[in-house]
Every structure is written in C-alpha cells, then in structure tokens.
Steps between C-alpha positions, in 0.01 A plus 500: 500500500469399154290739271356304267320307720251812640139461444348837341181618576328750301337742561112593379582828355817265309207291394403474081098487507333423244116526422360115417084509367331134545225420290260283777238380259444166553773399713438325868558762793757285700775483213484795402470640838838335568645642206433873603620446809812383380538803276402772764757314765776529207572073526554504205820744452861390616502773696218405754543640875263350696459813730480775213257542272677435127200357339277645166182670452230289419180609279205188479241580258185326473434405868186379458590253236695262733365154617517285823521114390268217643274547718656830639253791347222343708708421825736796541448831734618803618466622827472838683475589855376865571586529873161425633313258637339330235678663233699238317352426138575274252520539120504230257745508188247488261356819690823725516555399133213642419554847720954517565643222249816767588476384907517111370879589363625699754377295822637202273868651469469678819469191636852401347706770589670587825245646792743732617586896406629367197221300393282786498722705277528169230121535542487849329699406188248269417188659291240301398170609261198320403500567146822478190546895543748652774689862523854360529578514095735786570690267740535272220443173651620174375266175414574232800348197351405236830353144349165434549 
C-alpha cells in the first residue's frame, strides 16, 4: 500500500481553536447565521473532519441589533410545545426580540448545525449577548467580520 496516499483524520484534542467575536449590529440573521455555523463546524480549516468537532469559539455581541429583511419581522414565529394538551404557543420575532434577542441566534445556527451528539456540543461554543460587552477578553478573541 502506498503511504502517501492515507487520508488523516484529526483528532479534536489535535484541533487549533481559536476564539472569533461577531459584531451583529445591523446585519440580516440568515447570513450571518450561516457564517457561525460555518465557524463552529470548523468548514472553514483544511483540516475539517466531518465527524469531529475541529471548529472555533464563537462570541456575537449585540443580539438584539440584527434585522430580518422584507416582510419577515411581521411574518416570522417561534414555536413551543409544552407536553400538554393545549400547550403549544407561539411567539412572534418582534416579541422575542424584545424579551431573548440571544434565542433568535442560537435557534438560527442551531438550525444549521448537525442534530446529532455533535451538534449539541458545536451548540455550546457558540455565546451570544444582547449588548457590545462579553467576559471572554481573557480568551482573546479575534474580529470575524461577515458582510452585511
């Protein structure tokens, strides 16, 4: 067999992560959505293993800055089921803006990534917050800019 034709795999501990911070203010939630999902999966690296997690952190700051386009604001909703009759509810965007812009991002990118055991731990690298402030300085993330 001829050894320079073998296909490495890495491993996640082999991985090099690195902290990314996206500024959301004024950008539309689908693009930059796809973005972070492309970031957290590690797509963007040469190295990318679809079954192993060798994506980045991600830190999006001002959550409740970004924008639907169209007639979306009005038309879009999320919905919840609580197990009982009668218990599904509906919440417009404009209305979990106002009380979890943080939910919009993460069902949006959540939505993007794998629904699997792996999914859910892409899912915990991502940390969004409603205002320009977050904790992660220490971490010292790097500016990810994502076009409108």
């Amino acid at each position: 067999m001829d050894s320079g034709k073998i296909t490495k795999f890495i491993k996640d501990t082999e991985a090099d992560k690195k902290w990314y911070v996206v500024d959301a203010e004024g950008k539309v939630l689908g693009r930059i959505a796809t973005e972070i999902a492309r970031v957290l999966r590690g797509k963007h690296k040469p190295v990318f293993t679809p079954n192993t997690d060798v994506g980045d952190y991600v830190i999006v700051i001002n959550a409740e800055k970004v924008r639907l386009t169209g007639k979306r604001p009005e038309l879009k909703t999320y919905f919840r089921y609580s197990g009982y009759p009668g218990g599904d509810t509906e919440t417009s965007f404009k209305e979990m803006m106002n009380k979890r812009p943080e939910y919009v991002i993460h069902h949006a990118v959540g939505g993007m990534l794998p629904h699997n055991r792996l999914g859910r731990r892409l899912r915990k690298k991502l940390k969004v917050y409603r205002g320009p402030e977050h904790p992660h300085k220490a971490q010292q993330p790097i500016n990810l800019e994502i076009k409108k």
